[in-house]
C-alpha positions as CSV (number, residue, x, y, z in Angstrom):
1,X,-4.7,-8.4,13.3
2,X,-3.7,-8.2,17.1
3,X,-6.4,-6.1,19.1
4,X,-3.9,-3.1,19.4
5,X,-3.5,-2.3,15.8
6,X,-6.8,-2.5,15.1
7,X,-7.7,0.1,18.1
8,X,-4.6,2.1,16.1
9,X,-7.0,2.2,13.0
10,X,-9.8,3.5,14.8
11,X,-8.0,6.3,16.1
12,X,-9.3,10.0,15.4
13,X,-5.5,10.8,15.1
14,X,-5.0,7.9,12.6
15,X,-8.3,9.3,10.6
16,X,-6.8,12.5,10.6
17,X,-3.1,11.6,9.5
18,X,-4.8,9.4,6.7
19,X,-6.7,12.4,5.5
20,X,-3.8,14.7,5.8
21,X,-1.6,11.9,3.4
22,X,-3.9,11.0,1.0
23,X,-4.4,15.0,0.5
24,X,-0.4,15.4,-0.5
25,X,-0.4,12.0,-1.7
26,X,-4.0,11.7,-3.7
27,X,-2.8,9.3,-6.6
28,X,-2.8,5.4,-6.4
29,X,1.4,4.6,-6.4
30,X,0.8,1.0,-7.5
31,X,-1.3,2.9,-10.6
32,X,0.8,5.1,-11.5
33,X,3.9,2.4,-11.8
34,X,1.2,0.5,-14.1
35,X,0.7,4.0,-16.2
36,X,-2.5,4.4,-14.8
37,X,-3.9,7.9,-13.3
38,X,-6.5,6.7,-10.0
39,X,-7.5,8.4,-6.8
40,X,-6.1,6.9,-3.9
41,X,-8.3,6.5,-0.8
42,X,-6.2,4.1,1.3
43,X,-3.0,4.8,3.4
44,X,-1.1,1.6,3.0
45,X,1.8,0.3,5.5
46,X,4.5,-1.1,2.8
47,X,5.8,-3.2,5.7
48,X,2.9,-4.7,7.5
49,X,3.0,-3.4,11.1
50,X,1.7,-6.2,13.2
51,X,0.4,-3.7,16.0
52,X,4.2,-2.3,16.3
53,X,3.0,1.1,17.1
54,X,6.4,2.6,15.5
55,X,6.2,1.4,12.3
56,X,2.8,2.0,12.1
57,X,2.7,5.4,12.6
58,X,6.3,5.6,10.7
59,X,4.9,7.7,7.5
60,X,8.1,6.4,5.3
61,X,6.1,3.1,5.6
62,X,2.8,4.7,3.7
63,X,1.7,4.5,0.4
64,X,-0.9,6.0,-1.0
65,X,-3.3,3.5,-2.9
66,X,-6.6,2.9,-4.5
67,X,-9.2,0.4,-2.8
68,X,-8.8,-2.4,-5.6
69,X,-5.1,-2.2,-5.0
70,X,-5.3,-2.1,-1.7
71,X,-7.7,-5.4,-1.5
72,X,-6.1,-6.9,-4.5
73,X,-2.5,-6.6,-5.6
74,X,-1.1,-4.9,-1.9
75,X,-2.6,-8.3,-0.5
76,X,-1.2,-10.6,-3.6
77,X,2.1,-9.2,-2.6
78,X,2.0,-9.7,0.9
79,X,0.6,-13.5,0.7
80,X,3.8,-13.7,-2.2
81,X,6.6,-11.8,-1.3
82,X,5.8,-10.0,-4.5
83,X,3.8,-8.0,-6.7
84,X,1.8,-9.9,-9.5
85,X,0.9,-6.0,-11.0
86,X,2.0,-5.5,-14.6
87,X,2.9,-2.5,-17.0
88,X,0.9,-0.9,-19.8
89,X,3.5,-3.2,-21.6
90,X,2.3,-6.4,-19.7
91,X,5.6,-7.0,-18.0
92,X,5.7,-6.8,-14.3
93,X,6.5,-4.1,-12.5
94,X,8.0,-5.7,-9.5
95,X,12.1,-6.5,-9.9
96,X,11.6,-9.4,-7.1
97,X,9.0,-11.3,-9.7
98,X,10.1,-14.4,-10.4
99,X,10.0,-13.3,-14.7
100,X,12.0,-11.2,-13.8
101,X,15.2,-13.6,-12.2
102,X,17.8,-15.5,-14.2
């Protein structure tokens, strides 16, 4: 991560705005699409912001996740243009999965 959006992260106005989401946003998204109820304690850019202070601070780019999310399926999907998560059904959740195309 570029220097600049790591010094973003560090920020006592980033800790504070995290806080602030989490507390109107408390449930894990990515859970919740699986039918799973888990506390979220990460704000998570949708659209990595590469140190672009706009987007980062843009809060219709945050999602509220849970730590294994965060480290496992938010990073799955960034490294594959998709998510690998699946449903209480087992079928995944993502529409750009490759199942999923015809």
């Amino acid at each position: 991560m570029p220097e600049k959006g790591k010094r973003l992260y560090d920020s006592a106005r980033w800790r504070k705005a995290s806080r602030m989401f989490l507390a109107h946003n408390p449930l894990c998204e990515s859970c919740l699409k699986s039918g799973r109820d888990t506390m979220a304690t990460v704000v998570h850019h949708k659209q990595p912001h590469k140190g672009d202070y706009d987007l980062f601070w843009d809060e219709d780019n945050w999602e509220s996740v849970c730590k294994a999310c965060h480290d496992g399926i938010k990073q799955m999907q960034e490294l594959h243009g998709y998510s690998q998560a699946c449903g209480v059904d087992g079928m995944p959740i993502d529409e750009g999965h490759p199942w999923g195309k015809k």
